[in-house]
RONUDO-820631 format. One record per residue (C-alpha): z, x, y; residue in one letter. Coordinates in nm, 2 decimals, always signed. Example, Ala and Ser with C-alpha at 12.3 -4.5 7.8 and 13.67 -1.06 7.14 Angstrom:
residues 2
> +0.78, +1.23, -0.45, A .
> +0.71, +1.37, -0.11, S .
END
This chain:
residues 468
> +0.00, +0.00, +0.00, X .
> -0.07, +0.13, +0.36, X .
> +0.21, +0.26, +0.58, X .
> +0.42, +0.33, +0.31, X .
> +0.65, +0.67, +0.35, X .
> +0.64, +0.92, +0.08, X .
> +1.02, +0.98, +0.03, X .
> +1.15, +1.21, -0.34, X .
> +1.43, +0.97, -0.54, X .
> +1.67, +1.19, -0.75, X .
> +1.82, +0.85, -1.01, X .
> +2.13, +1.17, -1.09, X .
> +2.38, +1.16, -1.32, X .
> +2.65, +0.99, -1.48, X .
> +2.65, +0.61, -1.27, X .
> +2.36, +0.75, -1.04, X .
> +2.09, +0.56, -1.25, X .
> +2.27, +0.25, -1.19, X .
> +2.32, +0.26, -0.85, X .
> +2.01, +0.39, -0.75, X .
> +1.83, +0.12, -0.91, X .
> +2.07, -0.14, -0.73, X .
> +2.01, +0.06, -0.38, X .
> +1.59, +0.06, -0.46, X .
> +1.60, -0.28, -0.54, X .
> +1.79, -0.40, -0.23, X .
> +1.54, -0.23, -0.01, X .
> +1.24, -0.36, -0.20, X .
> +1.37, -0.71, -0.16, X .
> +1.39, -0.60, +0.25, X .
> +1.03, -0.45, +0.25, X .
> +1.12, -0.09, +0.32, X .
> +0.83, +0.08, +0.40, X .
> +0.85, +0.34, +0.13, X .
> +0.72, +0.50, -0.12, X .
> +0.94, +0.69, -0.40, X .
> +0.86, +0.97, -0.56, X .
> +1.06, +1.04, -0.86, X .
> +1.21, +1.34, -0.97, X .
> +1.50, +1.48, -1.23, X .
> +1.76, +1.71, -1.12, X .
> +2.11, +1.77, -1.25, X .
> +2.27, +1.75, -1.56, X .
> +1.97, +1.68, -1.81, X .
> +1.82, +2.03, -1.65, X .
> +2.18, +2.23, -1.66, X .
> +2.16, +2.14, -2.04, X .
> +1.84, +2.27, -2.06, X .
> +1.93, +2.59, -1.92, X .
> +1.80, +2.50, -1.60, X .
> +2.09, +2.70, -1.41, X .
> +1.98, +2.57, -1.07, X .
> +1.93, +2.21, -1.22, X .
> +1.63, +2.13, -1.05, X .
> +1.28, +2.19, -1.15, X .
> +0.95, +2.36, -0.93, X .
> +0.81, +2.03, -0.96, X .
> +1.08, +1.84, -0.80, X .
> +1.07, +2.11, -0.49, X .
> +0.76, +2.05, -0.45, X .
> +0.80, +1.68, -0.40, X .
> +1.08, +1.71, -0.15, X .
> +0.89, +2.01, +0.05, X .
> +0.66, +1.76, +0.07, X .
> +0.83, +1.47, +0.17, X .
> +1.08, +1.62, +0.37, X .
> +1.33, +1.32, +0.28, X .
> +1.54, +1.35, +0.02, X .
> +1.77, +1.01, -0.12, X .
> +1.95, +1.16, -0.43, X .
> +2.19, +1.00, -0.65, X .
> +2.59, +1.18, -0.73, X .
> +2.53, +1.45, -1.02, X .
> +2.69, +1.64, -1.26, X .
> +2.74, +2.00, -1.17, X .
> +2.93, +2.22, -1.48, X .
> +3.19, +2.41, -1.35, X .
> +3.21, +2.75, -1.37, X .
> +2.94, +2.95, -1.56, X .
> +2.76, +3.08, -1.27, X .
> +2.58, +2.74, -1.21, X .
> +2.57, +2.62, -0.82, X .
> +2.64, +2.37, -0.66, X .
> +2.27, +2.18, -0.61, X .
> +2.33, +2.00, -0.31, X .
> +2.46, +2.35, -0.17, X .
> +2.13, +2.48, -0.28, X .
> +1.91, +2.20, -0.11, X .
> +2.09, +2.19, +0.19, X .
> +2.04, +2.53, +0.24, X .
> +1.66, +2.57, +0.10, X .
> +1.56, +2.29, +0.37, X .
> +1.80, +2.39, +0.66, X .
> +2.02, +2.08, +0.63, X .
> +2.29, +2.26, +0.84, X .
> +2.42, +1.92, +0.97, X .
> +2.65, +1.69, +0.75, X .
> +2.71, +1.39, +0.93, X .
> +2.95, +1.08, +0.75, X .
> +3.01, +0.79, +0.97, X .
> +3.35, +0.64, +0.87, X .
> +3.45, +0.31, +0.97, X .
> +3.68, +0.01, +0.83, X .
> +3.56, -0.32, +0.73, X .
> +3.88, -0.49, +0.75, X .
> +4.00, -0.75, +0.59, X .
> +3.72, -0.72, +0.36, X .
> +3.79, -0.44, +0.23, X .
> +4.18, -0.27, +0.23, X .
> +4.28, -0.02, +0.45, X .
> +4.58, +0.11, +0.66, X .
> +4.37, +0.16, +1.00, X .
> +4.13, -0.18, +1.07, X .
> +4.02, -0.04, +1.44, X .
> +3.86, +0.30, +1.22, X .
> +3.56, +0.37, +1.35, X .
> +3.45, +0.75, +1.38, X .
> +3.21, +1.02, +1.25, X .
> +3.27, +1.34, +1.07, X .
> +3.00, +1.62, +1.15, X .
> +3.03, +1.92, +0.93, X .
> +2.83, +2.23, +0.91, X .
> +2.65, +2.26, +0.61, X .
> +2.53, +2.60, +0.54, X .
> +2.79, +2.91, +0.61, X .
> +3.19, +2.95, +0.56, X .
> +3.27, +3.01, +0.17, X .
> +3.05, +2.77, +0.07, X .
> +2.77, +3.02, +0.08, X .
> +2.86, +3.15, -0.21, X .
> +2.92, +3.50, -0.21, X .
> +3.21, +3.57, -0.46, X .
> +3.32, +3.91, -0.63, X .
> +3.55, +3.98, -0.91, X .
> +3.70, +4.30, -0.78, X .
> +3.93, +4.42, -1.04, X .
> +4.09, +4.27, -1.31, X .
> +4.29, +4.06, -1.16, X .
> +4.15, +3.98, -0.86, X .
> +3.85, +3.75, -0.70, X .
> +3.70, +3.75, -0.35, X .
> +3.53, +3.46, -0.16, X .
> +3.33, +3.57, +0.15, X .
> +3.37, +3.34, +0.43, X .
> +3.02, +3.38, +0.65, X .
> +3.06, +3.24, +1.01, X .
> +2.74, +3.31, +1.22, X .
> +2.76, +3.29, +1.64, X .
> +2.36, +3.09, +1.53, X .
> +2.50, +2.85, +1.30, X .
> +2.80, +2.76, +1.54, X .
> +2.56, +2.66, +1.82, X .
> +2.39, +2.47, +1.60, X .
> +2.66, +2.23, +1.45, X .
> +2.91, +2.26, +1.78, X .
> +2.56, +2.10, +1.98, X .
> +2.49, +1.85, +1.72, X .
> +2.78, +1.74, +1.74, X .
> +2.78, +1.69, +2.11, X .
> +2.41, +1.55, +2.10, X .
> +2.49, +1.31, +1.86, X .
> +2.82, +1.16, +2.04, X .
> +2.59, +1.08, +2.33, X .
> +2.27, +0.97, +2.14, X .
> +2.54, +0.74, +1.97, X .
> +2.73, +0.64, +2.30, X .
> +3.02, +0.79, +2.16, X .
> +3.24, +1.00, +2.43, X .
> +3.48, +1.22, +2.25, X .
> +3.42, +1.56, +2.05, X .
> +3.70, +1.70, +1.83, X .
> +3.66, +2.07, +1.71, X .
> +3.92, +2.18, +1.40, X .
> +3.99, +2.52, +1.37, X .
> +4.25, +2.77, +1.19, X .
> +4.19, +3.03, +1.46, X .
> +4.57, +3.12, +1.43, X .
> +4.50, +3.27, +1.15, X .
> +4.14, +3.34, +1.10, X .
> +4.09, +3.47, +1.43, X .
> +3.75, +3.61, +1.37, X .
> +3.54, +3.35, +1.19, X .
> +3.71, +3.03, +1.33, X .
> +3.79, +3.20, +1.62, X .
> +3.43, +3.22, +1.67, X .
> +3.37, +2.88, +1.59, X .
> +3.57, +2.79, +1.89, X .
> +3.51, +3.01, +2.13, X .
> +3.17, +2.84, +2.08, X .
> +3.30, +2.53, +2.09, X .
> +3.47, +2.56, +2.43, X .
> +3.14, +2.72, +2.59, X .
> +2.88, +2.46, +2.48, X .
> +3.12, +2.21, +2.59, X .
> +3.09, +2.28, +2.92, X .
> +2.73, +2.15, +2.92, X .
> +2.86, +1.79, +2.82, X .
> +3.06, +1.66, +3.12, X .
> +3.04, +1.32, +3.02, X .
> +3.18, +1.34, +2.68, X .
> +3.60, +1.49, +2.64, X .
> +3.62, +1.79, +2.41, X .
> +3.90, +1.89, +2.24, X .
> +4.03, +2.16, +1.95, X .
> +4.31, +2.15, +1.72, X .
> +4.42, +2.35, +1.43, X .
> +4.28, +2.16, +1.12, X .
> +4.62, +2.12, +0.94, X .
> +4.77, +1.96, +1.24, X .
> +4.45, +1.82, +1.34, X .
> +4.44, +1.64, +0.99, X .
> +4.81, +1.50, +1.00, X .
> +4.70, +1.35, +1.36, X .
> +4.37, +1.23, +1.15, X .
> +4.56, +1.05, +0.88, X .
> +4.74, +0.86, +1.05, X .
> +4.58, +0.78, +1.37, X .
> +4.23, +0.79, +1.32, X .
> +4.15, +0.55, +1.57, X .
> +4.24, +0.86, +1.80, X .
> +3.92, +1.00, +1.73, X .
> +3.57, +0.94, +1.79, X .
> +3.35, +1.22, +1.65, X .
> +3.51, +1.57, +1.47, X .
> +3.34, +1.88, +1.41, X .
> +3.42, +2.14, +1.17, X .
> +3.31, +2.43, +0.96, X .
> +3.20, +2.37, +0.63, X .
> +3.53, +2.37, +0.41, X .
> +3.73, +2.21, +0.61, X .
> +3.48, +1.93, +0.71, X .
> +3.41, +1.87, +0.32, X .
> +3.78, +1.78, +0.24, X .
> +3.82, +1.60, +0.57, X .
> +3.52, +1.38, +0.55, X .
> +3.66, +1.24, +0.22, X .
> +4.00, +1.21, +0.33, X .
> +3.87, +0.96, +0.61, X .
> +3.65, +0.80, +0.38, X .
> +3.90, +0.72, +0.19, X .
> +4.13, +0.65, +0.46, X .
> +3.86, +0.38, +0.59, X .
> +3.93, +0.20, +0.29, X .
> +3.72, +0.35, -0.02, X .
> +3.49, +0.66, -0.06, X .
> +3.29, +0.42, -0.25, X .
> +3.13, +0.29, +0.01, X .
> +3.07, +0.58, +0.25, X .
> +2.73, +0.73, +0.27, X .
> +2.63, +1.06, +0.40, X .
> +2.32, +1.23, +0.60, X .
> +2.24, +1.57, +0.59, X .
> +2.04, +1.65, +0.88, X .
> +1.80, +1.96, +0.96, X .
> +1.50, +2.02, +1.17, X .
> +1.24, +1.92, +0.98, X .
> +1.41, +1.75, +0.62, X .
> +1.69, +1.54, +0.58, X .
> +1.89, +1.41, +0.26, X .
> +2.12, +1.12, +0.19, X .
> +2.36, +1.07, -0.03, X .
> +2.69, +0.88, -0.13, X .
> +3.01, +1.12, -0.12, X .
> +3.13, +1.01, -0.45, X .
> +3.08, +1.24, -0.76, X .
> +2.88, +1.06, -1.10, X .
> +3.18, +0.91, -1.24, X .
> +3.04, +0.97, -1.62, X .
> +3.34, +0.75, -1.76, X .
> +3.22, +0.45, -1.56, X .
> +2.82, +0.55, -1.64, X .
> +2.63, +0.24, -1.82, X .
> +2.92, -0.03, -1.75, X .
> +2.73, -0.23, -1.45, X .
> +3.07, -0.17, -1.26, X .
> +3.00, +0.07, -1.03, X .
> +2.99, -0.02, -0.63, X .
> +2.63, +0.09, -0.50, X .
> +2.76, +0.08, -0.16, X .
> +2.80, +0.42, -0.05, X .
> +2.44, +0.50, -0.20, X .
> +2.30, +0.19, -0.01, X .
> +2.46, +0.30, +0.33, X .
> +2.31, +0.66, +0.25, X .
> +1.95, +0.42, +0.24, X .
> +2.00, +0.27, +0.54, X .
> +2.08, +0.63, +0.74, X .
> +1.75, +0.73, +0.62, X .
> +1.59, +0.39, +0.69, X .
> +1.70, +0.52, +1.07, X .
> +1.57, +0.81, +1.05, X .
> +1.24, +0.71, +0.93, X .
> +1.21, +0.50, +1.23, X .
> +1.21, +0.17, +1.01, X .
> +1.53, +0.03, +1.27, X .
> +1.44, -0.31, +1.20, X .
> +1.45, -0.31, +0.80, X .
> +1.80, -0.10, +0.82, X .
> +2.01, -0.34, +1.04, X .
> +1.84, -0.66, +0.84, X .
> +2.03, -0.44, +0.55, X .
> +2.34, -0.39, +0.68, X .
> +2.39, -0.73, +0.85, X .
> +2.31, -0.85, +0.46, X .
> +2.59, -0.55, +0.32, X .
> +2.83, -0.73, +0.53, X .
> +2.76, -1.09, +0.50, X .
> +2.80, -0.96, +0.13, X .
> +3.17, -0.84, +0.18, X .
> +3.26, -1.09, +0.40, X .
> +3.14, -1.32, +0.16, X .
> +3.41, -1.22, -0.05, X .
> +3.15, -1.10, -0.35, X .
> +3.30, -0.74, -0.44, X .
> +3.28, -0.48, -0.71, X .
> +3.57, -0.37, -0.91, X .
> +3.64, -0.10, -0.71, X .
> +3.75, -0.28, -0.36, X .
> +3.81, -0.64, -0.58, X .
> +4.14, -0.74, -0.40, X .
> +4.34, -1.08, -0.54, X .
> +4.36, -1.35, -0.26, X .
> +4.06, -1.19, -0.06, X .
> +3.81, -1.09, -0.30, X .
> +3.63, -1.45, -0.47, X .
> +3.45, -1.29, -0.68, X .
> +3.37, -0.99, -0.92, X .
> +3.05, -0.86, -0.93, X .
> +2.86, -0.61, -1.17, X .
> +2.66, -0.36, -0.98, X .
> +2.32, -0.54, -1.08, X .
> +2.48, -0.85, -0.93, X .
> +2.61, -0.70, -0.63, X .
> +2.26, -0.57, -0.55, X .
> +2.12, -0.95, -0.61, X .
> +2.39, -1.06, -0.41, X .
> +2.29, -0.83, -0.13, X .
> +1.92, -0.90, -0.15, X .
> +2.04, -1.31, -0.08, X .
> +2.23, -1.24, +0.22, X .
> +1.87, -1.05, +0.38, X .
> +1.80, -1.20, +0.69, X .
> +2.19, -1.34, +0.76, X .
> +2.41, -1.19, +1.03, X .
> +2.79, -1.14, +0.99, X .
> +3.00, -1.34, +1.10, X .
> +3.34, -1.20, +1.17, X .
> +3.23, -0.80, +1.12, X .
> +3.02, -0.66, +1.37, X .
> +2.68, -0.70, +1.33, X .
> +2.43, -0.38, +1.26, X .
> +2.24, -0.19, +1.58, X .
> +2.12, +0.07, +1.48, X .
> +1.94, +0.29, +1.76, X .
> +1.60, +0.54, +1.72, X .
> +1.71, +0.79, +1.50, X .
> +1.86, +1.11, +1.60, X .
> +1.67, +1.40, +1.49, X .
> +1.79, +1.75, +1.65, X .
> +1.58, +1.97, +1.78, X .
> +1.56, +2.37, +1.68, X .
> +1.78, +2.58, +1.82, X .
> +1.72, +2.90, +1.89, X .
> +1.98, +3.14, +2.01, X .
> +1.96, +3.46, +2.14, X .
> +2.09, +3.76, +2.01, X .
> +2.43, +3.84, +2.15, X .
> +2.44, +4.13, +2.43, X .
> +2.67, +4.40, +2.41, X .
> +2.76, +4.78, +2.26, X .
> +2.85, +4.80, +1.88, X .
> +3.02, +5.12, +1.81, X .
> +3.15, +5.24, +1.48, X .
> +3.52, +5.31, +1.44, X .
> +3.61, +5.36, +1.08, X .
> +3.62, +5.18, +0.78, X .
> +3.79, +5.01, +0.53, X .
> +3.82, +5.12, +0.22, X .
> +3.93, +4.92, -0.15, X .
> +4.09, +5.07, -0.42, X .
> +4.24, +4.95, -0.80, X .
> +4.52, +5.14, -0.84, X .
> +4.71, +5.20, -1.18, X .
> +5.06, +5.35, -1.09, X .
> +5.28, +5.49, -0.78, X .
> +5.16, +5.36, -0.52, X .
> +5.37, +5.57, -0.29, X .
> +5.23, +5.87, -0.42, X .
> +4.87, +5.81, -0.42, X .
> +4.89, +5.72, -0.03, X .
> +5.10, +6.07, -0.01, X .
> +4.79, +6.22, -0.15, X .
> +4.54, +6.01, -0.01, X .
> +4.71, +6.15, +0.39, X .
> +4.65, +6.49, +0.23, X .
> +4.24, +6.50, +0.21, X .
> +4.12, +6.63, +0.50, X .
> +3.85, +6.45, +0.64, X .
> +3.65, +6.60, +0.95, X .
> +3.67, +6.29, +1.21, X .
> +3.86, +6.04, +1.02, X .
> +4.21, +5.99, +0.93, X .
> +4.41, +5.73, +0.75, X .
> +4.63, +5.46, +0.96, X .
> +4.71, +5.19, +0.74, X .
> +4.73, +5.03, +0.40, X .
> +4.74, +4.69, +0.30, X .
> +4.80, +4.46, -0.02, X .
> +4.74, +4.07, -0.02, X .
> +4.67, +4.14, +0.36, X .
> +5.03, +4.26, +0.45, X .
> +5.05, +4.61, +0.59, X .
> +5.27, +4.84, +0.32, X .
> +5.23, +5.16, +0.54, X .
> +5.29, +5.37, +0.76, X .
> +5.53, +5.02, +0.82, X .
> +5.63, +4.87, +0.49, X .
> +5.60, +4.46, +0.54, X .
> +5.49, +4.36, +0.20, X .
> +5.76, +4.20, +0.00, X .
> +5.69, +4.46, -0.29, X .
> +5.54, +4.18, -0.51, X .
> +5.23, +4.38, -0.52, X .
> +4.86, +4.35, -0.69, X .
> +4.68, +4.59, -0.82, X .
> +4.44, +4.55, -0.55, X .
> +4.51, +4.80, -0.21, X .
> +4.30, +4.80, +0.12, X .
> +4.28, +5.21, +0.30, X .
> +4.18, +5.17, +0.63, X .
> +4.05, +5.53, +0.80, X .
> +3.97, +5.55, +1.16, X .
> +3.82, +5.79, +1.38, X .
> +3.99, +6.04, +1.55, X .
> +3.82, +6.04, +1.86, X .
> +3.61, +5.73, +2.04, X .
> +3.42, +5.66, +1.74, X .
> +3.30, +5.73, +1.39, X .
> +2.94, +5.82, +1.23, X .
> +2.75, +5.69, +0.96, X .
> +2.77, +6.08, +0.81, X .
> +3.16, +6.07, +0.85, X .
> +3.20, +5.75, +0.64, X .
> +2.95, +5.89, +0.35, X .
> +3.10, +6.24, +0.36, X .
> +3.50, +6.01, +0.35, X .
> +3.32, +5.82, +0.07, X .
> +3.20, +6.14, -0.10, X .
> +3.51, +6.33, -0.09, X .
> +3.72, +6.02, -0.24, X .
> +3.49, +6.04, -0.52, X .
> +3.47, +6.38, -0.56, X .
> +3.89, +6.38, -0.60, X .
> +3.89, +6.10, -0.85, X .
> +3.95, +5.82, -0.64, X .
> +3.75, +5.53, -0.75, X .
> +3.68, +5.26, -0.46, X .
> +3.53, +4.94, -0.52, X .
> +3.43, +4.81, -0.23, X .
> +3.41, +4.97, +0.19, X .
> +3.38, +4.75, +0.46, X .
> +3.27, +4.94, +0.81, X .
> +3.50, +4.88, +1.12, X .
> +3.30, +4.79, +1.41, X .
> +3.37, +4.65, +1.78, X .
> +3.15, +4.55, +2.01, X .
> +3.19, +4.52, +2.37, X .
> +2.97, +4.31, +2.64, X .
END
């Protein structure tokens, strides 16, 4: 049929088959103007040794498409399989995570009825990038990646959105106390780019504070931007807090693709039971209905989702005694759904959805300023006195370079000793220059010598500083 919209369809895993079917049928019955390609991704593939669980020919269709509606999968844990939806996000640029959260009270139970905010997360960088090391025995690194580019990028979503949306507040959630580098640097940002949004308040706390403020007044906040880890937990925590993560749907938003999905996992216990609630799939279908530019189709949708609750017509999962009137499979949910098309609301607000937001590229310039080498830090695996192997360690001489500190779990044990003495085998030598600044040749000849004496290191990390 002509004017129809090539978009790739991932069924998924576990109760994605049902509720994918349920979501496609719903938007038949509203005359989406789409086209679904079908593709198979997950669990079938990891079995197959797939590790990546997706297939060339699937890439292909969503390279193509550029629009991405994918059903919860399966991802085995452990066993050096990744995440997939870490992997799409990052082969398309989705760098943007965006999960409105909002109550539908009394239809569906929650402690906060006046809920009503969005959760933008960057989607790319912090730990979730992947980079992990097992260093010695008994010890495992996680490399958290914060990038000044990827900052601007989520930090001025954020803000574009809030206005696109009408919305006028901007929350940033940080743990710069403690991670003054990488969060730091997320809110430095932060406070800079806010500075071009007048109209709209900004404001930062620390995420663990932040999230108590969050649970129990979310009515407090309007949209919240975060780095990646935090904003994951967070956007499920008010999903849930809005009244059930079933029903929350989720965009994730680059400059040329997008993908939606529910936040819920597969649920294989509940998979081939017709219980499932499609909901948070559905609301994912809608998103992308907005971003397709098909405005019209996704509020006839959602006005027909909420005569739906309203109605009283709910799935197992949000089924409440004395508001609920009846329960519904998730085949008959969908039907019930597709009868309400063309209905408005009556006591929820009704759907207006706006054009579609669609961010433009960013590009940011490199940063000015010096970088200069100061030293480095050096990782060692030590098997017995530790005292004695620093004595030793002070005793090399190294042209340029001396040692200044050692650390273990991050606590400084010399020259000052502030570790408890619980220690792991697992100890941090930093070196620094003796004058202004180090060279590249001082840091392989300090390298060289520790190997030449024995001293096997396992990892060295560079000390740099750079001033404007």
């Amino acid at each position: 049929m002509a004017g129809l919209i090539p978009i790739t369809v991932a069924h998924g895993d576990g109760i994605g088959p049902e509720i994918m079917e349920a979501t496609l049928f719903i938007l038949k019955e509203a005359g989406a103007r789409i086209e679904p390609q079908e593709v198979t991704i997950g669990e079938k593939l990891y079995l197959q040794g797939v590790t990546q669980g997706i297939t060339q020919e699937a890439w292909d269709s969503i390279k193509s498409t550029k629009v991405f509606l994918k059903a919860p999968i399966t991802t085995p844990q452990g066993g050096g399989y990744r995440s997939l939806n870490v992997t799409v996000r990052e082969a398309l640029g989705l760098y943007a995570n965006v999960r409105p959260c909002l109550s539908y009270a009394p239809f569906v139970p929650t402690l906060h009825p006046s809920m009503n905010l969005v959760i933008v997360r960057e989607n790319e960088e912090d730990l979730y990038s992947g980079i992990e090391y097992q260093q010695t025995k008994d010890v495992c690194e996680s490399v958290k990646l914060i990038s000044r580019q990827g900052c601007e990028r989520i930090v001025r979503f954020a803000f574009e959105y809030a206005r696109h949306c009408g919305r006028k507040k901007v929350t940033c959630m940080t743990k710069d106390n403690i991670m003054k580098k990488t969060d730091g640097l997320f809110h430095s940002i932060f406070d800079q780019l806010s500075r071009d949004y007048s109209d709209i308040v900004a404001e930062h706390w620390i995420v663990d504070i932040g999230a108590a403020k969050l649970a129990v007044q979310p009515e407090n906040f309007d949209v919240v931007v975060l780095p990646n880890l935090y904003g994951d937990i967070l956007s499920d925590v008010t999903a849930q807090l809005s009244g059930s993560v079933g029903i929350s749907g989720a965009m994730n938003i680059g400059a040329e693709a997008a993908m939606f999905e529910a936040i819920h996992g597969s649920a294989p216990r509940h998979a081939g039971k017709n219980t499932a609630n499609p909901s948070g799939l559905l609301q994912s279908a809608i998103y992308m209905l907005v971003y397709l530019g098909q405005i019209e189709t996704a509020n006839v949708v959602q006005n027909a989702w909420l005569k739906t609750l309203e109605s009283g017509k709910h799935t197992k999962d949000i089924f409440r005694d004395g508001q609920s009137k009846a329960m519904l499979g998730t085949k008959e949910f969908a039907r019930a759904v597709a009868r309400h098309l063309g209905e408005a609301p009556a006591s929820l607000k009704g759907a207006d959805y706006r054009a579609s937001f669609k961010p433009q590229r960013v590009v940011s310039e490199a940063s000015a300023g010096v970088k200069q080498l100061n030293g480095v830090d050096v990782y060692f695996e030590l098997a017995g006195n530790w005292q004695e192997f620093i004595a030793r360690l002070q005793n090399i001489n190294i042209s340029g370079l001396r040692l200044t500190a050692v650390f273990n779990r991050g606590a400084q044990v010399w020259p000052q000793q502030l570790g408890a003495g619980d220690y792991i085998n697992h100890w941090r030598c930093r070196f620094e220059s003796n004058g202004s600044f180090a060279s590249q040749d001082q840091i392989l000849d300090l390298l060289n010598i520790l190997h030449q004496h024995g001293y096997e290191f396992f990892k060295a990390e560079n000390l740099f500083s750079f001033t404007a």
